[in-house]
C-alpha positions in Angstrom: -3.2 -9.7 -7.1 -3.4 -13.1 -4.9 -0.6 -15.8 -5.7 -1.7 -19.1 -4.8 0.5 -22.3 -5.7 0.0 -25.6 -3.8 3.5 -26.7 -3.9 6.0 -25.9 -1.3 8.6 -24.5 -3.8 6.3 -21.1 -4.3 5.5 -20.5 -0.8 9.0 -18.1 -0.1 8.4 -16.1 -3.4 5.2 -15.3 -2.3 6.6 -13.3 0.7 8.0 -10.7 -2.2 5.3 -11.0 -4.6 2.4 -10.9 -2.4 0.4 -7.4 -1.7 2.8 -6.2 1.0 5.7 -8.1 0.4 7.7 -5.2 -0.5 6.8 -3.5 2.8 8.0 -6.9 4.5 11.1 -6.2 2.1 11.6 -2.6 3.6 10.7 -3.9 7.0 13.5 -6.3 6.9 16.0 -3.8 5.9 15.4 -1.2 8.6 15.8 -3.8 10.9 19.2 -4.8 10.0 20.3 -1.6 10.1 18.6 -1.0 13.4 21.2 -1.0 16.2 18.7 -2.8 18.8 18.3 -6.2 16.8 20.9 -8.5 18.0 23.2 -9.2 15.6 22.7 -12.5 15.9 19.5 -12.7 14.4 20.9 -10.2 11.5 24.2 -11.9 10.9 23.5 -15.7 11.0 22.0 -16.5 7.9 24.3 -14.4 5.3 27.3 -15.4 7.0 26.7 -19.0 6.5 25.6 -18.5 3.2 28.9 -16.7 2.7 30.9 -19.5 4.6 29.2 -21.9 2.5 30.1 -20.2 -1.0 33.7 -19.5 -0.5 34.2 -23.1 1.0 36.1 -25.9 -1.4 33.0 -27.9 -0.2 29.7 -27.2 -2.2 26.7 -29.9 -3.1 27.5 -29.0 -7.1 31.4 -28.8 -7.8 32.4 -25.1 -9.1 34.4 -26.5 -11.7 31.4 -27.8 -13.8 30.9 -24.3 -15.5 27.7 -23.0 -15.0 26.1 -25.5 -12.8 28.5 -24.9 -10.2 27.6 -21.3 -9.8 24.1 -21.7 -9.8 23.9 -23.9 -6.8 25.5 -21.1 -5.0 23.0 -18.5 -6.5 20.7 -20.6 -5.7 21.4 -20.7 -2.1 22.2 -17.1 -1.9 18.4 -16.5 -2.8 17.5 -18.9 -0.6 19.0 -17.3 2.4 17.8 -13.9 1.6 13.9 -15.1 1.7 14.7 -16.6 4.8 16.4 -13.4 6.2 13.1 -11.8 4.9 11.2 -14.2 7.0 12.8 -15.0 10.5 14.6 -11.3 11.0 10.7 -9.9 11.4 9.4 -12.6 14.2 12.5 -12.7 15.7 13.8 -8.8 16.1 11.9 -7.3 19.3 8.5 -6.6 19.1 8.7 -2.8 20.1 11.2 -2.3 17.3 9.2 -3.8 14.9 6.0 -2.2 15.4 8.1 1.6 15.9 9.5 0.6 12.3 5.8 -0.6 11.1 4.3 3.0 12.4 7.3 5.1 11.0 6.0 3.1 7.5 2.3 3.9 7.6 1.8 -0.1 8.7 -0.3 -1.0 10.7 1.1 -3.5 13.4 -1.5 -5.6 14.4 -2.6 -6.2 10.3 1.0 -7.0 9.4 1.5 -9.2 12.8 -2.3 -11.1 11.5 -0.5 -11.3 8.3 2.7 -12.9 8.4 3.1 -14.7 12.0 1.2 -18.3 12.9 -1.9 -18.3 14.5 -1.5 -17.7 18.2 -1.0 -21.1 20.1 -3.1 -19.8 22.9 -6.7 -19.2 20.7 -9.4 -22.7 21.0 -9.3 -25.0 18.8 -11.0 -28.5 18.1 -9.2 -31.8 19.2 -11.2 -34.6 17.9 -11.1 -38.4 17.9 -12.8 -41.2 15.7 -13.0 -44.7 16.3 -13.8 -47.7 13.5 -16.7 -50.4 14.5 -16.9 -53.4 12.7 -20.5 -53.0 10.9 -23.7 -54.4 12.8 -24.3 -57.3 10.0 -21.0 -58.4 10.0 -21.5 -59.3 13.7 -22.6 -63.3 14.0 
């Protein structure tokens, strides 16, 4: 099953609907568990998230029933597709690819998969200029 949407908003819930998304999901979660991530990279985004929902501060008040709360949902799903996302390119290399191999993965599909093209592959710079049109010319 291939999800394609060509707006930005369905780009993150492809991570967890796409074919292997649920191995990305399981990825995720053995490395936050994993004792050699830096807990940086594992701790950052929720405890914003969590900063940001028990402040008095919030972009939709709590007071307005409903509304209020969902802004805060909202954002708590947010952060979790983003934990899904950067806690996998950012965790070392060696862990990710001993967690990949203690899944079945294979590393280098699941790198191919999920991480930019590599800046250091060719690619084609081009350049175009406009002339004025040879009958135009007097």
């Amino acid at each position: 099953m291939t999800l394609r949407h060509r707006g930005q908003a369905f780009r993150s819930a492809n991570v967890i609907l796409a074919p292997g998304g649920l191995d990305n999901l399981r990825l995720t979660w053995r490395l936050a568990r994993d004792r050699r991530v830096a807990p940086v990279y594992k701790l950052l985004v929720p405890i914003a998230i969590l900063l940001y929902v028990i402040s008095p501060i919030d972009l939709i008040p709590d007071f307005l029933l409903g509304i209020g709360q969902v802004d805060d949902l909202g954002l708590i799903g947010i952060a979790l597709m983003i934990t899904f996302r950067l806690l996998p390119r950012l965790a070392p290399a060696a862990v990710v690819n001993q967690h990949l191999a203690e899944m079945g993965r294979p590393s280098d599909h699941w790198r191919a998969a999920t991480h930019s093209p590599n800046r250091d592959q060719a690619y084609v710079d081009t350049a175009y200029r406009v002339h004025d049109s040879p009958a135009s010319r007097s």
